[in-house]
C-alpha positions as CSV (number, residue, x, y, z in Angstrom):
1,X,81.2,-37.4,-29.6
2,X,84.3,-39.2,-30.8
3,X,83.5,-39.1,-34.3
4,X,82.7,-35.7,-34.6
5,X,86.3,-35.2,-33.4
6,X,87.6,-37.1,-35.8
7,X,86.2,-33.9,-38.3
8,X,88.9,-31.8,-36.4
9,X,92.2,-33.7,-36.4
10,X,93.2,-31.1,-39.0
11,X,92.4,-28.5,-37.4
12,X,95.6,-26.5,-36.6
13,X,96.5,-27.3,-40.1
14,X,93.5,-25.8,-41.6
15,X,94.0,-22.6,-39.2
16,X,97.6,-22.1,-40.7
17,X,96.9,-22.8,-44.5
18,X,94.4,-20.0,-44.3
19,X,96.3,-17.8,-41.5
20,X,99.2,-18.8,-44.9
21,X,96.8,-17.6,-47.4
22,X,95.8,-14.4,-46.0
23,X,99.0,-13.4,-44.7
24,X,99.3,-10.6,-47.2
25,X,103.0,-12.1,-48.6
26,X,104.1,-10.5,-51.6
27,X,106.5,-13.7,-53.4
28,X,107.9,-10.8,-55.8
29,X,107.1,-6.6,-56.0
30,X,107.6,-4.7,-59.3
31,X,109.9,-2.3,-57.5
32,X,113.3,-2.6,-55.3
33,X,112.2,-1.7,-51.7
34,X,113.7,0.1,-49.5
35,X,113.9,-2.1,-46.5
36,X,116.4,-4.1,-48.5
37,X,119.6,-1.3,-48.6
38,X,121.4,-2.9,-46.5
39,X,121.7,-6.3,-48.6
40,X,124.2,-6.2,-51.2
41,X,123.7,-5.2,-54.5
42,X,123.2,-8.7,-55.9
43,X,120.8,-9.7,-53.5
44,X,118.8,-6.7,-54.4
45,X,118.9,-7.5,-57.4
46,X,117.9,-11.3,-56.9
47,X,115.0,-10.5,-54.8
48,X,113.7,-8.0,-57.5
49,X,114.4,-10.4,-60.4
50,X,113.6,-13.5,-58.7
51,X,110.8,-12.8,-56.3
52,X,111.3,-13.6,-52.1
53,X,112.1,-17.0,-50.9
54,X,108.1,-18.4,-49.3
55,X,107.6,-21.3,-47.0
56,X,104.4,-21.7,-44.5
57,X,106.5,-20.3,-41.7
58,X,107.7,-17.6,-43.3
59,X,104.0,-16.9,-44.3
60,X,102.6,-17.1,-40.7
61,X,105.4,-14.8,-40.0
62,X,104.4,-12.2,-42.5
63,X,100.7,-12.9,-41.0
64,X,102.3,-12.2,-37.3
65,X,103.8,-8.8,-37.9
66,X,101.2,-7.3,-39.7
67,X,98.7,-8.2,-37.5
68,X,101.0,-6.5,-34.6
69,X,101.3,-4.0,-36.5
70,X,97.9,-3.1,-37.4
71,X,97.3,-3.3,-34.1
72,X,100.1,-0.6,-32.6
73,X,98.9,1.5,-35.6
74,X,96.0,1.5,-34.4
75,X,96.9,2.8,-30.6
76,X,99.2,5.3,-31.6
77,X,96.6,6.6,-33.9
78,X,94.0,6.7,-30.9
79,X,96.1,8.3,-28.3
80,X,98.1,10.8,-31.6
81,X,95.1,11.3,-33.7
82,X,96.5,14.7,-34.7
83,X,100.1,13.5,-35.8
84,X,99.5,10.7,-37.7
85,X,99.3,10.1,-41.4
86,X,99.1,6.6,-43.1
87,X,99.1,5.5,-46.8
88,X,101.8,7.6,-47.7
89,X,104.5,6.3,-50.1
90,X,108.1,7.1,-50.5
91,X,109.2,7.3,-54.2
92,X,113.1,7.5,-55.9
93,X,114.5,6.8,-59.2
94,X,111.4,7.6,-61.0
95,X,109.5,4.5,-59.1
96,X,111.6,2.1,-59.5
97,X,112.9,2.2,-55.7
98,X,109.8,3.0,-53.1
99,X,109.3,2.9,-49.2
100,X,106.3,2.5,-47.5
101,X,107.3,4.0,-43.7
102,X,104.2,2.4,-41.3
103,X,102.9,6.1,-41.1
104,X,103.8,9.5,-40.9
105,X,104.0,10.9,-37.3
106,X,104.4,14.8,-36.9
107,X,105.2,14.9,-40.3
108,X,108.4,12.5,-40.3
109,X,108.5,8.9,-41.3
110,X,107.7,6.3,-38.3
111,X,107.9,2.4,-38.4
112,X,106.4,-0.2,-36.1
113,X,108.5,-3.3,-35.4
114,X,107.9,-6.4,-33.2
115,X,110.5,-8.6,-31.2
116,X,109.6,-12.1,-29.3
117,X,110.7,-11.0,-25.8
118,X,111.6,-8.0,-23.9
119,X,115.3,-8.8,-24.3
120,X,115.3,-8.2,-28.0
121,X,114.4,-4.6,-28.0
122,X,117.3,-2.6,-28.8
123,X,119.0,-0.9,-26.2
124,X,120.6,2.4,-27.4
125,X,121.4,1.1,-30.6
126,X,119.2,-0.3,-33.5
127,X,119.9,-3.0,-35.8
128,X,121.3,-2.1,-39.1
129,X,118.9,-3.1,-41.7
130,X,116.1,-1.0,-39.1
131,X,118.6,1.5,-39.5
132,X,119.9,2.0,-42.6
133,X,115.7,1.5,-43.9
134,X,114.8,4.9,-42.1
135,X,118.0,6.9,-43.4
136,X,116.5,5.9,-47.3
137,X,113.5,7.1,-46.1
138,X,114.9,10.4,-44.5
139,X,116.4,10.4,-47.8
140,X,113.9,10.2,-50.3
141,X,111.3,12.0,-48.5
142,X,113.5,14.9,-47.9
143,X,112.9,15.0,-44.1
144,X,116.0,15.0,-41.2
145,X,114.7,12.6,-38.4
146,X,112.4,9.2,-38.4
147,X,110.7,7.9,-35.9
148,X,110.9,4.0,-34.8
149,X,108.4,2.5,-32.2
150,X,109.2,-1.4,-30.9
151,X,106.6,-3.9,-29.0
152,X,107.5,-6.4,-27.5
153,X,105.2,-9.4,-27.6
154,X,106.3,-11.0,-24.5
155,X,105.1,-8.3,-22.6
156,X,103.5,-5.4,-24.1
157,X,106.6,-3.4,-23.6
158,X,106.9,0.0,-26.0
159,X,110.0,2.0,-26.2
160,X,110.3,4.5,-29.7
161,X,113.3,5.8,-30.7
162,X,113.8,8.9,-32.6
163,X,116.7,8.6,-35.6
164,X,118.5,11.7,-37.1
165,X,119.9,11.8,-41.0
166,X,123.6,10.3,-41.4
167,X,124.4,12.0,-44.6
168,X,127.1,9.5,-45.2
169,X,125.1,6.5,-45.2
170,X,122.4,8.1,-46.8
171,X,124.9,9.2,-49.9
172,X,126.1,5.2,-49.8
173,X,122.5,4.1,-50.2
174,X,122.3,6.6,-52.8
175,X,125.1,5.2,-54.7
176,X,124.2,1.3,-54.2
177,X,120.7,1.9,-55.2
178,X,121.6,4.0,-58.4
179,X,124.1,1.2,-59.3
180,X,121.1,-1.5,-58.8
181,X,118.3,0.8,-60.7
182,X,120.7,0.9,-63.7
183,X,122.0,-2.6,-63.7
184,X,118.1,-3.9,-63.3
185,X,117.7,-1.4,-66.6
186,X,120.3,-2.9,-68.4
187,X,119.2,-6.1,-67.7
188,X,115.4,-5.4,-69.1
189,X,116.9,-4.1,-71.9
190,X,119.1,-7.2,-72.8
191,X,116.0,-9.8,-72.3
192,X,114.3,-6.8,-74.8
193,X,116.5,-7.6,-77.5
């Protein structure tokens, strides 16, 4: 019995490396995302010339939230099989800047995110970068409100919260990303020469 437990010493290790290697990471994308507008314009650029910082954690992260979020996806679309809509792909500056919202729900872009514990949802206010990532996609899909839906792992708890266009940030994330599309251009066209 002992020796064959010596054949599993590793065995959280092995889990991880593949829970690593099927965590669906993407090191670099060929386009500037929209979940980044609220980093500055040099770390947009950084991450879309240099490609996203990847450890083990953050891989078993990545792993983490998408499996959550397959999961809520998958509720939501049982209990709102009429209102919602996946796969569909938010588009600006002639592809170079794209969102890809969770799902559509009743026609409007919708998100899922996770937090640790109950104490991390957000009370009346969301965080910034969640924030600021459904204004570009209010934006760019031409629609007034978004729709945000939290779990919390700790318990199970769901709260959504429904987001109206800010004009004003929407025009700044307008401006920062046109400044980033043409400065990415004028740097393909220098390594070009």
């Amino acid at each position: 019995m002992f020796d064959n437990l010596k054949l599993f010493t590793h065995l959280s290790v092995e889990l991880e490396r593949y829970t690593a290697a099927n965590s669906n990471f993407d090191r670099t994308r060929p386009y500037v995302s929209m979940s980044h507008v609220t980093l500055s314009e040099e770390e947009i650029m950084a991450l879309f010339l240099n490609g996203f910082e990847d450890s083990l954690a953050i891989r078993l992260r990545c792993y983490k939230g998408y499996q959550m979020e397959r999961d809520l996806k998958e509720r939501i679309s049982k209990v709102f099989p009429d209102q919602v809509k996946f796969g569909i792909e938010i588009e600006a500056f002639q592809g170079m800047v794209l969102g890809h919202p969770d799902f559509f729900f009743a026609g409007y872009p919708a998100d899922c995110k996770s937090v640790p514990l109950d104490e991390h949802l957000p009370g009346g206010k969301l965080p910034r970068r969640v924030y600021w990532q459904m204004q570009a996609y209010m934006k760019y899909s031409l629609k007034s409100q978004a729709l945000v839906i939290y779990e919390s792992r700790e318990t199970g708890r769901i709260m959504h919260y429904w987001i109206r266009e800010n004009l004003a940030i929407q025009a700044e994330i307008n401006h920062k990303l046109q400044r980033v599309v043409e400065a990415i251009g004028n740097i393909k066209i220098n390594r070009a020469s």
